[in-house]
C-alpha positions as CSV (number, residue, x, y, z in Angstrom):
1,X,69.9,168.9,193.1
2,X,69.2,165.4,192.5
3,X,69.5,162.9,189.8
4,X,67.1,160.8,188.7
5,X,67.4,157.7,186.2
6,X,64.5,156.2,184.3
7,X,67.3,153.1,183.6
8,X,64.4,151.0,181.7
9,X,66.4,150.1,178.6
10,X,69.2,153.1,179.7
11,X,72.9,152.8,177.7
12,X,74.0,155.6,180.2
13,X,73.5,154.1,183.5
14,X,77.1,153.1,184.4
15,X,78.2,156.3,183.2
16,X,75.4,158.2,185.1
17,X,76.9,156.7,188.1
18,X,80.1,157.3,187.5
19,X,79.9,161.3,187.4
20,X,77.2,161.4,189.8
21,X,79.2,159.3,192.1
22,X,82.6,161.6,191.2
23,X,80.6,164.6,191.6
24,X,78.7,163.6,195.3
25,X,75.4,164.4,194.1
26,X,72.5,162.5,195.4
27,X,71.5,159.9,192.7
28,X,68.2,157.3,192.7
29,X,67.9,154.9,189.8
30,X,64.2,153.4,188.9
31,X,64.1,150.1,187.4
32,X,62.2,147.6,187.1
33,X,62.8,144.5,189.3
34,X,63.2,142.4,185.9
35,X,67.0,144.9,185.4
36,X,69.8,143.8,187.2
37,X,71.8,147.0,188.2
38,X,74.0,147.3,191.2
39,X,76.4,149.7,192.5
40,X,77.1,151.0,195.9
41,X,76.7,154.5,195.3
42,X,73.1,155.5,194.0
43,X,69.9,154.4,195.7
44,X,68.6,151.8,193.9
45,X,64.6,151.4,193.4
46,X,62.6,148.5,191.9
47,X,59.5,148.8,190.5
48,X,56.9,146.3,189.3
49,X,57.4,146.0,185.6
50,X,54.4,148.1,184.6
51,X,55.5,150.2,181.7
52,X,54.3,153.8,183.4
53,X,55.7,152.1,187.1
54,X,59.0,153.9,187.1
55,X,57.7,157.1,185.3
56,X,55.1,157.2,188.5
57,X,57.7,157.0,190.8
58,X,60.4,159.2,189.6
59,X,57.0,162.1,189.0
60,X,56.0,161.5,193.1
61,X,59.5,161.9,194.4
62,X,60.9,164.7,192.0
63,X,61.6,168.2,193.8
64,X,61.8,171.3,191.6
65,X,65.6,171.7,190.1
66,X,66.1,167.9,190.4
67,X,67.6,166.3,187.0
68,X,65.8,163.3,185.1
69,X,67.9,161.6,182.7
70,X,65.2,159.9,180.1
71,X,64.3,159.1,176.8
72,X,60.5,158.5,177.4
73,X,59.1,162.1,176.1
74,X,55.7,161.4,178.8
75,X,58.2,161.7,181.4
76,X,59.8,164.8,180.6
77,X,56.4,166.8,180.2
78,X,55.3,165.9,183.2
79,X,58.6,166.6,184.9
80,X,58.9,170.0,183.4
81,X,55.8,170.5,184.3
82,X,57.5,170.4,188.2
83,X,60.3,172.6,187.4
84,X,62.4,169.8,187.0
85,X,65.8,169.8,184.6
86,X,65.5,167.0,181.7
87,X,68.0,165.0,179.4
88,X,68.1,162.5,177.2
89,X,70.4,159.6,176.6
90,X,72.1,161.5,174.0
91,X,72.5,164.8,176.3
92,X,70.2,166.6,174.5
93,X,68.1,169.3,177.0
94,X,64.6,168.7,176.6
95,X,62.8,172.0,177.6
96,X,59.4,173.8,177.2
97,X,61.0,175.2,174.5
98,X,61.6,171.9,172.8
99,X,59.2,169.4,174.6
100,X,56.0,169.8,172.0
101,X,58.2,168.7,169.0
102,X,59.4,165.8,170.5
103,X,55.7,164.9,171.3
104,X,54.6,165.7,168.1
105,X,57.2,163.2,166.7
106,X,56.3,160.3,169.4
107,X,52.6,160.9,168.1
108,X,53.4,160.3,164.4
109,X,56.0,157.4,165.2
110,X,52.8,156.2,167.4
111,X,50.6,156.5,164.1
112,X,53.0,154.9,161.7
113,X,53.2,152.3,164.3
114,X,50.0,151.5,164.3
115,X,49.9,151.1,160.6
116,X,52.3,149.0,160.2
117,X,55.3,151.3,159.2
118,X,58.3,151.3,161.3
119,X,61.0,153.6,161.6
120,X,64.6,152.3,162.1
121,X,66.5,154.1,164.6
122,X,70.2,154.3,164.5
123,X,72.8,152.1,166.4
124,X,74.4,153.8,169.6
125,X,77.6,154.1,168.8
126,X,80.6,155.5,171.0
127,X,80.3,159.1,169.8
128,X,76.6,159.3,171.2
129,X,78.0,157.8,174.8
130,X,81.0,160.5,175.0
131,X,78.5,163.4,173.9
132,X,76.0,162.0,176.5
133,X,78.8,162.1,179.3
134,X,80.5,165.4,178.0
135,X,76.6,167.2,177.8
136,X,76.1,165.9,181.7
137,X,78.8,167.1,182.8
138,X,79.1,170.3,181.1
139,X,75.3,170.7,182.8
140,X,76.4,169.8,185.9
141,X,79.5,172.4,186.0
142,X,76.9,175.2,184.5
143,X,74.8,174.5,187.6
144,X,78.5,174.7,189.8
145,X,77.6,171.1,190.6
């Protein structure tokens, strides 16, 4: 198994590294070249700053079993769609069994949006970063990882 992170706009990237690294499992970060990241562990990619660029590249390299940690809901379908594991920044699985509610709810956010009506999404706080890094982990041992 690999990891994959989409870290465009990620609050879990130092943590990602941090078990991954702990854990010696193979990990590639895709960025944008705009994001400064840098760590000695993970392989590091930049991509041109095109919104779908680091989607693209994480969907051409994935392998079936391979983990992406994102919150763009695209991404997910299309890497379930390989076999591949999803989460979330908040450690939430995001499954076949789950994947069409959470694209129903980027379609009406889409909508409202477009109308003018904004939802307000809550502040991270430190309880959403310690259930994000105790859901990873608890994935990773489940997978005797």
């Amino acid at each position: 198994m690999k990891i994959f992170l989409d870290a465009d706009a990620s609050p879990v990237t130092e943590d990602v590294i941090h078990i991954a690294s702990n854990k010696n499992i193979p990990l590639t970060i895709v960025k944008n070249y705009s994001q400064n990241i840098s760590s000695d562990y993970p392989e590091i990619i930049s991509v041109d700053i095109d919104k779908e660029s680091a989607d693209l590249y994480i969907v051409n390299h994935l392998n079936k079993n391979d983990l992406v940690i994102t919150q763009d809901r695209g991404l997910s379908a299309l890497c379930i769609g390989k076999g591949s594991y999803v989460m979330d920044f908040f450690g939430n699985l995001v499954n076949n069994d789950n994947i069409d509610v959470y694209l129903g709810i980027r379609h009406v956010n889409t909508v409202l949006r477009k109308q003018g009506i904004y939802s307000k999404n809550k502040k991270r706080n430190k309880k959403d970063n310690l259930l994000f890094k105790q859901n990873l982990i608890d994935f990773l041992e489940e997978k005797n990882l």
